[in-house]
C-alpha positions as CSV (number, residue, x, y, z in Angstrom):
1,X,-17.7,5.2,-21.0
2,X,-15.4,8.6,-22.3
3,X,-14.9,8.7,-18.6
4,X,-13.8,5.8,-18.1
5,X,-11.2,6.5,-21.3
6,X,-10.1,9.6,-20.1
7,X,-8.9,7.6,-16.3
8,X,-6.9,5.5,-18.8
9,X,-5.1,7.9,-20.5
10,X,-4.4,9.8,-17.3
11,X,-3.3,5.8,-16.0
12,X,-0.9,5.5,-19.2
13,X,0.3,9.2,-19.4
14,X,1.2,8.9,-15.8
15,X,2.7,5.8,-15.8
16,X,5.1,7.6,-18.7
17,X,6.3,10.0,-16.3
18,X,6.5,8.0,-13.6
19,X,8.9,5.5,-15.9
20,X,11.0,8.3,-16.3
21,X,11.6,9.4,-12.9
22,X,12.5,6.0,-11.9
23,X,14.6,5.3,-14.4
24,X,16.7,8.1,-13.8
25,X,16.6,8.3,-10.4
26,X,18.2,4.4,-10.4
27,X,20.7,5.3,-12.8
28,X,21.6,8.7,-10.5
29,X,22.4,6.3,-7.6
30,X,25.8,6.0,-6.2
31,X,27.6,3.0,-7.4
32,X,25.8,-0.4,-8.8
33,X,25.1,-4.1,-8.9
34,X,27.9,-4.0,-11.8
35,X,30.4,-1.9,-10.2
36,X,34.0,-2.8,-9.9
37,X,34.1,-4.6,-6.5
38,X,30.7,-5.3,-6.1
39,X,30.7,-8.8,-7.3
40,X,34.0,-9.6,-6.7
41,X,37.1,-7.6,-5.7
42,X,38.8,-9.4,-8.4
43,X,36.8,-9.0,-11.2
44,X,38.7,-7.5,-13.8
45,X,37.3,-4.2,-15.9
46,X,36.7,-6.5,-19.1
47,X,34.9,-8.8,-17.2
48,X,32.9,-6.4,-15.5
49,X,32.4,-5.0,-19.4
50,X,31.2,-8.0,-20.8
51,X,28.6,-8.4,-17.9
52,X,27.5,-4.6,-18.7
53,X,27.0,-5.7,-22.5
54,X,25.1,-8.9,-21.2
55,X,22.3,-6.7,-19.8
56,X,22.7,-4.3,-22.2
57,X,24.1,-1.3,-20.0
58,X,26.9,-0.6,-22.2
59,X,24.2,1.6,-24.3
60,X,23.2,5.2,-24.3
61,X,21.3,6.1,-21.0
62,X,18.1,7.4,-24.1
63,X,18.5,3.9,-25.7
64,X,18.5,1.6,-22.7
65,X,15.5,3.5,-21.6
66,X,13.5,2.7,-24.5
67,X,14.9,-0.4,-24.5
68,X,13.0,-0.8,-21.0
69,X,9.7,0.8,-21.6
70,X,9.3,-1.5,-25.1
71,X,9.9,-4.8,-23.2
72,X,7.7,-3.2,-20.0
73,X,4.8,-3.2,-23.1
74,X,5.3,-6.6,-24.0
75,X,5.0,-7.7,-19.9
76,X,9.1,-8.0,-19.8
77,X,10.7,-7.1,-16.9
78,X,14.3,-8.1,-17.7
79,X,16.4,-10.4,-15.5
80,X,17.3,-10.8,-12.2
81,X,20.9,-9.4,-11.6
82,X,21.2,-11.4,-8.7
83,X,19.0,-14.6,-9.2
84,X,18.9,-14.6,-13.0
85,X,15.2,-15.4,-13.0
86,X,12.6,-13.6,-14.7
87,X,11.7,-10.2,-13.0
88,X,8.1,-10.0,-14.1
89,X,7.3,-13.8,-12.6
90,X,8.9,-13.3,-9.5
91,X,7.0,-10.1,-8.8
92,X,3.8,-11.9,-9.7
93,X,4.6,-15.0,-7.1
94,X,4.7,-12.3,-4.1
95,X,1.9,-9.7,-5.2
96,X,-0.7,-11.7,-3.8
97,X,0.4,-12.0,-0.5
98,X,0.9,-8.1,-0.7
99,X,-2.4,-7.4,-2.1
100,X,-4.4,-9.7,-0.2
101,X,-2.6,-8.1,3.1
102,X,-3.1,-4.3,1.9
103,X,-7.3,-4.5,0.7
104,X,-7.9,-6.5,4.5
105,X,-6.1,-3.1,5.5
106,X,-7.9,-0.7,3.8
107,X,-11.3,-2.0,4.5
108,X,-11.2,-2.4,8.1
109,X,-10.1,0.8,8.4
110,X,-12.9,2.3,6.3
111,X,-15.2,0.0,8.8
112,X,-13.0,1.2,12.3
113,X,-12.4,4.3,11.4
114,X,-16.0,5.5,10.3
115,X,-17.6,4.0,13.2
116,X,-15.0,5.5,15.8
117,X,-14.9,8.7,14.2
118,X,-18.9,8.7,14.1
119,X,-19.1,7.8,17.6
120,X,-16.6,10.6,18.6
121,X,-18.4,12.9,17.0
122,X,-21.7,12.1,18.0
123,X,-20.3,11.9,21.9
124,X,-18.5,15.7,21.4
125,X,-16.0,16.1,24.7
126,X,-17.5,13.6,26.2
127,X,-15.3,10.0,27.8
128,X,-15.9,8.3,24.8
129,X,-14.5,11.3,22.4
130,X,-11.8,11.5,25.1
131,X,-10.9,8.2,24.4
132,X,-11.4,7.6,21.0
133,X,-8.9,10.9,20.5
134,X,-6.2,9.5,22.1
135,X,-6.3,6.5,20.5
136,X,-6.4,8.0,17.4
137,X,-3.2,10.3,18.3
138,X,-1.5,7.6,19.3
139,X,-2.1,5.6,16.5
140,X,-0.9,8.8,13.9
141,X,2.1,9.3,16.0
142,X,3.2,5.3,16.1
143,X,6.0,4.3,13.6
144,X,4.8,1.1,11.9
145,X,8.3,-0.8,12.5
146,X,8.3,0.5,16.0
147,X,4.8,-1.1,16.9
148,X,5.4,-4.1,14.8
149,X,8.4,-5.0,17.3
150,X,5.8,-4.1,20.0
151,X,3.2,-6.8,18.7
152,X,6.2,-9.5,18.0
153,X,8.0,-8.7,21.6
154,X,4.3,-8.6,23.7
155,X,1.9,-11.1,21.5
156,X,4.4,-13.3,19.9
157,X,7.1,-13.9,22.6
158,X,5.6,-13.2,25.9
159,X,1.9,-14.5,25.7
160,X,2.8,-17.1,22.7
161,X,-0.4,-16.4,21.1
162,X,0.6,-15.5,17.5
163,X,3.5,-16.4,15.5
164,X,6.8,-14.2,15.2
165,X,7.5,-14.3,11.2
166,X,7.0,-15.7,8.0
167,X,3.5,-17.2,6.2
168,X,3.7,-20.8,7.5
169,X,4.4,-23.1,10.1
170,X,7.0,-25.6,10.1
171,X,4.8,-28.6,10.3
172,X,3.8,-29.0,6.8
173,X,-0.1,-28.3,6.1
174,X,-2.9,-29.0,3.6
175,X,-6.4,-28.5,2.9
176,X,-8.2,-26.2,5.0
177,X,-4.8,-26.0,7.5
178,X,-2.8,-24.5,4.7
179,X,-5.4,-21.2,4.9
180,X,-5.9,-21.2,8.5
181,X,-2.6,-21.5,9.2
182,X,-1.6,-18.5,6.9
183,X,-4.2,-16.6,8.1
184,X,-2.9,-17.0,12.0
185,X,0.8,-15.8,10.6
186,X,-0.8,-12.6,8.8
187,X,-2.9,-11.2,12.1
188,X,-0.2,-9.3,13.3
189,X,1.5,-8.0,10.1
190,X,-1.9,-6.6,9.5
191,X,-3.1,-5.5,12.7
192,X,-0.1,-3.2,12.6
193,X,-1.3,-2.0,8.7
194,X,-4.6,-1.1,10.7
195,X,-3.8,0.2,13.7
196,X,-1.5,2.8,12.0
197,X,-3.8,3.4,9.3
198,X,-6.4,4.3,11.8
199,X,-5.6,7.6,13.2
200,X,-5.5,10.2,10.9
201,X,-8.8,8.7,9.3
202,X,-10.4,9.0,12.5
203,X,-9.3,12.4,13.2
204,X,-10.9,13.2,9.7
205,X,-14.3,11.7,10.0
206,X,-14.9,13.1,13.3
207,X,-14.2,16.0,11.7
208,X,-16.4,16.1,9.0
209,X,-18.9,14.4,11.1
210,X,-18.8,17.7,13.4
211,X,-19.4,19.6,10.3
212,X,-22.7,17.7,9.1
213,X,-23.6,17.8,12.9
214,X,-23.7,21.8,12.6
215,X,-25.4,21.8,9.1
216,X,-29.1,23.5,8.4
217,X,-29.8,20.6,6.9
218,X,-29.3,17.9,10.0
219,X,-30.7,21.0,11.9
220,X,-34.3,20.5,9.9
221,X,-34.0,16.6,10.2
222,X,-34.0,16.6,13.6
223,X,-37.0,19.3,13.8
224,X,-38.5,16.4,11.6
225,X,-38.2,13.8,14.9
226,X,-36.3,12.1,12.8
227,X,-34.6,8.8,15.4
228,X,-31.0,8.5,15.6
229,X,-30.7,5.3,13.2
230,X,-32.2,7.9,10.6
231,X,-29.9,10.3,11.0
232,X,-27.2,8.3,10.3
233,X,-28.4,6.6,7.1
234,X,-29.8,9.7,5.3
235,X,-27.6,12.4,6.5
236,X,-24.5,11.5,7.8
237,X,-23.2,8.6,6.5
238,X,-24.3,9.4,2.7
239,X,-22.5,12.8,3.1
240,X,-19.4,11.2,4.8
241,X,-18.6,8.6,1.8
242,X,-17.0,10.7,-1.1
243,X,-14.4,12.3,0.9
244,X,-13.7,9.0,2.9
245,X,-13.7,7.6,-0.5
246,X,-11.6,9.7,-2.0
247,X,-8.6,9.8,1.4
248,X,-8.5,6.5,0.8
249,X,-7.7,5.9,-2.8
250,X,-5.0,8.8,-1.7
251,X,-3.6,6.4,1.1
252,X,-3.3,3.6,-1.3
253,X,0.7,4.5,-1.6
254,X,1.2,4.9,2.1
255,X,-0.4,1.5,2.6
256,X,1.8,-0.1,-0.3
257,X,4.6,1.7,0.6
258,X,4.4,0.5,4.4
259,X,4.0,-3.3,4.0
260,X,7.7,-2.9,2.5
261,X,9.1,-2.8,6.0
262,X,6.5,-4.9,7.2
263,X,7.2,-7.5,5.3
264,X,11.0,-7.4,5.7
265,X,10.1,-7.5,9.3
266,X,7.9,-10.3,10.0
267,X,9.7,-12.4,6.6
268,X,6.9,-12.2,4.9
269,X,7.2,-13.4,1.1
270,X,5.6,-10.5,-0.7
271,X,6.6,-7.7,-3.0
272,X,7.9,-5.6,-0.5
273,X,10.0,-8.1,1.0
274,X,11.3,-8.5,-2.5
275,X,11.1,-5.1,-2.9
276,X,14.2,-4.1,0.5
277,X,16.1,-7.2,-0.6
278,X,16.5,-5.6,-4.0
279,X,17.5,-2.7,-2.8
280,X,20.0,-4.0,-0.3
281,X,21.7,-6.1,-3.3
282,X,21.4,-3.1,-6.1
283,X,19.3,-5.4,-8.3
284,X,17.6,-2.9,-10.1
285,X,15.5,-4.5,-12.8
286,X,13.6,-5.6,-10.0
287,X,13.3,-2.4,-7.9
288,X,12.4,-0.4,-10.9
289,X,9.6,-3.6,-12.0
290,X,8.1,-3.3,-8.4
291,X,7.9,0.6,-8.7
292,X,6.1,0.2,-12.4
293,X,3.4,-2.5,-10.8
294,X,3.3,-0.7,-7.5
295,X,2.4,2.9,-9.5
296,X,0.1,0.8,-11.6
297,X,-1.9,-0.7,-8.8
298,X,-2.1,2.9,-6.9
299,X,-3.3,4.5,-10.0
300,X,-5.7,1.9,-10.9
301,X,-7.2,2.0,-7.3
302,X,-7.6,6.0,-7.6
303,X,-9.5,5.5,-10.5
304,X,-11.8,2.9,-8.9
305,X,-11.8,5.4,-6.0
306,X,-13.0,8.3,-8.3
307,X,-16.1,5.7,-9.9
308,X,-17.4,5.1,-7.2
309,X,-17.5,8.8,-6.0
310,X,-19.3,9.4,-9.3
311,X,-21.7,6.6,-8.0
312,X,-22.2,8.2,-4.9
313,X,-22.8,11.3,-6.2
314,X,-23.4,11.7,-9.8
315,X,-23.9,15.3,-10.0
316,X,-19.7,15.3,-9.8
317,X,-18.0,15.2,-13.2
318,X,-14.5,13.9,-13.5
């Protein structure tokens, strides 16, 4: 239980400096949503004034900040520069999508990526290690915008198989349909998420994998005649999990951070759809709410990360 206390006040204290950064860093940006000509050429200066006062920019930089982190307490985003609606409500219509998209991600490539990089290991310079390799190369060297134009150009325009963009067909569904059908529009969004997720997880559990395989301790399990499926579940895979465990509560950023572009490609209504379209239009209450939730969830899921290596191995203390 003090464990679990301490993750939180690492969760909050971090957050703090994270709130800090962001703030200043969107305030250090050149021009802004409010800037003479940004609205309209022919906005006057007292107009443009009166907005600033609106929305409360017309204050100290130090006072506007705490002016931000006491509504973030109280779940209060602020307002839409460009929409006028409530930050905090439109970040929680698209996080599903975004969630739901990035855990599908994350677990197949646990699943892919410890089988493969088993499999590679266990077949050293061999066809299949060959094979595996290059895949894996390939997939750490592939830009995820670049192979999602790949998927759209090959799977989506020439064979017709899967959908180009967006969540839903335009035949209206319901029931069942309605899941289905989202489910057919998501395949290729997150087949790129797990394709490029793959290969430097690969690379790193054949390479711990080679490193068990070399140990005096697999060394006296095979003098035991221990079979292969033994191996496996008593040596390999229980001394593979807590740094697997722990790379991947370390990609949890990379993941978020990639559906951003993603999502803008395939017009996918999620958080980092919302999340470029922000950006591209200056509207920083929401950029800097999406940074908050997006630096919550990543250091929420590092904590989980970290419990469950103290479940795998509880000799570790945190």
């Amino acid at each position: 239980m003090l464990n679990i206390f301490k993750k939180l006040f690492y969760i909050a204290f971090m957050l703090f400096i994270i709130s800090i950064i962001s703030f200043l860093a969107i305030h250090a940006a050149p021009n802004s949503f409010l800037s003479a000509g940004e609205l309209n050429p022919n906005m006057t200066d007292e107009a443009i004034a009166a907005l600033k006062a609106v929305y409360g920019l017309d204050k100290p930089l130090l006072e506007q900040y705490f002016d931000w982190v006491k509504n973030i307490f109280s779940l209060n985003f602020g307002v839409s520069f460009v929409t006028g609606s409530d930050v905090g409500m439109e970040i929680l219509k698209r996080l599903p999508i975004t969630l739901i998209m990035n855990l599908i991600a994350l677990v197949a490539v646990f699943i892919i990526s410890l089988y493969l990089g088993i499999k590679s290991a266990l077949n050293y310079e061999k066809k299949s290690d060959y094979i595996i390799r290059q895949i894996s190369l390939i997939s750490f060297s592939m830009p995820s915008f670049y192979l999602a134009l790949l998927f759209i150009i090959f799977f989506a325009l020439n064979l017709e198989i899967f959908p180009i963009a967006g969540l839903h067909s335009i035949e209206e569904k319901t029931g069942f349909s309605y899941y289905t059908d989202m489910a057919w529009h998501l395949v290729l969004p997150i087949g790129v998420m797990i394709f490029v997720g793959l290969g430097s997880m690969i690379i790193y559990v054949r390479s711990l994998t080679l490193e068990i395989l070399k140990s005096d301790y697999y060394y006296f399990a095979l003098s035991r005649g221990l079979d292969k499926k033994e191996l496996l579940r008593y040596y390999i895979i229980p001394n593979l999990l807590p740094p697997i465990v722990t790379l991947l509560g370390l990609s949890l950023p990379g993941l978020i951070g990639g559906s951003v572009i993603l999502e803008a490609i395939f017009a996918i209504d999620g958080m980092g759809q919302l999340f470029f379209m922000s950006a591209m239009s200056r509207d920083y209450p929401i950029i800097m709410g999406i940074l908050m939730v997006t630096a919550f969830l990543t250091l929420v899921g590092n904590m989980f990360a970290d419990l469950i290596l103290l479940k795998l191995n509880p000799y570790m203390k945190r």
